[in-house]
N, C-alpha and C positions, 0 to 999 in steps of 0.2 A: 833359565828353562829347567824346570825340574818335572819329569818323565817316570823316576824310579822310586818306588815303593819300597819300606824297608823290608829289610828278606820276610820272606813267611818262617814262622817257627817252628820249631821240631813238634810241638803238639797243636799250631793250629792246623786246622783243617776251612777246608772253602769248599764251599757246594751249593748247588743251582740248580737251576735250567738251562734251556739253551738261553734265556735273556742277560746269564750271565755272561757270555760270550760278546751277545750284542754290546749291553751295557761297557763292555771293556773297549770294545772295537769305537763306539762314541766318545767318552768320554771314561777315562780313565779312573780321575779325580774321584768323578760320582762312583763308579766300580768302586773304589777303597772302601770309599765310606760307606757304602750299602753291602758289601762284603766279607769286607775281613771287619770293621767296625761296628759291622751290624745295626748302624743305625738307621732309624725308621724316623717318619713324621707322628705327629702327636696325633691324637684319632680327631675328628672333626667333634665340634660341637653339636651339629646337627647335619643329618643327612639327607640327602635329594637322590633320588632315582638315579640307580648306573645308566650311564651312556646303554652299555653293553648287555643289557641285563635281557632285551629279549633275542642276542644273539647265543646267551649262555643256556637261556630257558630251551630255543629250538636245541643247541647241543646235547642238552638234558633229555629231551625228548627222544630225539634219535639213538642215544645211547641206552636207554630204557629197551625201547624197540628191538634194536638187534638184539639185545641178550635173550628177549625172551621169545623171538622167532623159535617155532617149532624147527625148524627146517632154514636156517639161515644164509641160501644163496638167492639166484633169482628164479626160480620156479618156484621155491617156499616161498620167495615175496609174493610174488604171481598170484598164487593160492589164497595168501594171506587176505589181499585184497579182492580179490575173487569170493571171500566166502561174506562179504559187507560187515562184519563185524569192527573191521579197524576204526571206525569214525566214532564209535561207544569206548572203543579203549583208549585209544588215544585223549578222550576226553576224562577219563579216568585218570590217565598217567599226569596229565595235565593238572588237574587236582589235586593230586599229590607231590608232585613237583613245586603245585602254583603253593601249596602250604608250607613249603621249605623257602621256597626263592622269591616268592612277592608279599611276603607280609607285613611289609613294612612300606609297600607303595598306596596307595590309595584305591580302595575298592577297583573305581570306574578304567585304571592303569591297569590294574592285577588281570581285571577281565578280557581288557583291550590284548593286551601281551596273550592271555592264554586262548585268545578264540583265533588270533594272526598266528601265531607258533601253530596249533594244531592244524591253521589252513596251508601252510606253508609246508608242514613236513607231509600232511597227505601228498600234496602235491610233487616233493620232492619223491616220495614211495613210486608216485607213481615214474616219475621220467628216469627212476632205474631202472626199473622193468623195460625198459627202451636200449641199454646198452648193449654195446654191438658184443662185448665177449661175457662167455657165461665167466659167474664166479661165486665166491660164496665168500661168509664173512666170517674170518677166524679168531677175530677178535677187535675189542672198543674199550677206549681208556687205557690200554696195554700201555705200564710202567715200566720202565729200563733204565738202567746207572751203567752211566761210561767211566771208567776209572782214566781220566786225562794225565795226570800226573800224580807223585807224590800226595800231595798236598791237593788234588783238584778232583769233585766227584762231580760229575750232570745226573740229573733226574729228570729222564723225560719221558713224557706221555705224547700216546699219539692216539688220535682219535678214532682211527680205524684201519684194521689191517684186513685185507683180499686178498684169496688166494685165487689167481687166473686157472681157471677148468681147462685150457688148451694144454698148457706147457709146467702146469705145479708152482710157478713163480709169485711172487710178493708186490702185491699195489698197495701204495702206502697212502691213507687219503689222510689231509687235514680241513675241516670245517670252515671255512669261511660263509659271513652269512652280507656283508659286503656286497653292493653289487657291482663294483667295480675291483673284487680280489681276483688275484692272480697269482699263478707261481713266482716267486720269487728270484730265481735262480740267476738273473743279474745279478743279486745284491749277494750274491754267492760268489760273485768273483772279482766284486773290489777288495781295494787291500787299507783296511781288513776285514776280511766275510761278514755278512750280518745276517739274520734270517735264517740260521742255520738246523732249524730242528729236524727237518725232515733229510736232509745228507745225515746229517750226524745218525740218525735211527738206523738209517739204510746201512749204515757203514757198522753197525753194533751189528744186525742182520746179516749179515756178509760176514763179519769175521767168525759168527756161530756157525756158519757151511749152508746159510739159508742164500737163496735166488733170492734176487729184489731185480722186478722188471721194470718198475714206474713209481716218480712221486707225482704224485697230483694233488691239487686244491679242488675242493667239492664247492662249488658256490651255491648253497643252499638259500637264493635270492627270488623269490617270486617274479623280478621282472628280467631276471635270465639265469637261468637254471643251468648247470654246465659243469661240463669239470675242463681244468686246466691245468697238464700235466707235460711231465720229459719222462720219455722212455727211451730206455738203451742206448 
């Protein structure tokens, strides 16, 4: 049974995401070699349409959105939607997104993805304006590096950070477009953790003297819309 990797070296360096963690927690072996080995698969000969490609498109979209909210809590949304202009921007943003991230799928695909993504995120705009506590959005795509050890850096991104209007504290959301996603936080306490990106955030946040009140998963799914989260 061999378990032990040869030591890391005084100049290498290892660095990730949180999937680095996961990938450790699975399978070790594979961790080496996609790690410190750096190896990769050879690029495919020919390509076929991501699985994920219209849960990346709606992420795109929504990250667009917040940034260029006038007013980015929920009475700006309110507004926002209130004044009927977002169904001409969003189809804009769409556009310009669908010219970066579908050009390589087939017209009648390209369209299908960006007419479902713009119906989906209207819809989602709107069942925030439904949420029981005011908040606002202080920020989307927000990058962080955990210095774990020596030798071990994380890069993680998180999709969107809230800051709750009652109490000043931190809601941490992650995208899922899944309709069967969920928080993960079971798989947060086998041994050993998997799923770890949003503790890992929280806990970067905390050690800077930031509150963090909630992680949640946003299920941005048209046939159930929701967020599913742990608080305090």
């Amino acid at each position: 049974l061999d378990v032990q990797a040869p030591p890391i070296a005084a100049a290498e360096r290892v660095g990730g995401g949180a999937a680095l963690l996961d990938t450790f927690a699975r399978n070790p072996l594979w961790a080496f070699v996609r790690y410190r080995l750096h190896a990769r698969a050879l690029p495919d000969y020919a390509r076929i349409s991501q699985a994920h490609l219209l849960g990346s498109f709606i992420h795109k979209l929504l990250e667009r959105l917040w940034q260029e909210l006038p007013d980015p809590d929920r009475a700006g949304l309110q507004r926002t939607l209130d004044s009927g202009h977002v169904a001409d921007r969003l189809a804009q943003l769409a556009q310009e997104i669908g010219a970066q991230m579908l050009q390589e799928c087939p017209s009648v695909i390209a369209h299908l993805i960006s007419q479902w993504g713009q119906e989906v995120v209207s819809q989602w705009l709107q069942f925030e304006t439904g949420r029981r506590l005011d908040f606002e959005c202080v920020a989307v795509e927000k990058k962080v590096s955990l210095r774990c050890a020596e030798h071990l850096t994380l890069d993680l991104r998180l999709d969107r950070l809230d800051r709750l209007r009652a109490d000043g504290r931190l809601l941490l959301i992650d995208y899922k477009t899944g309709a069967n996603a969920k928080l993960p936080h079971a798989q947060w306490r086998r041994s050993p953790p998997i799923d770890l990106q949003l503790p890992l955030y929280a806990g970067i946040l905390q050690e800077q003297g930031q509150a963090v009140s909630a992680l949640a998963i946003a299920r941005v799914n048209a046939l159930d819309f929701a967020f599913d989260g742990l608080g305090d």
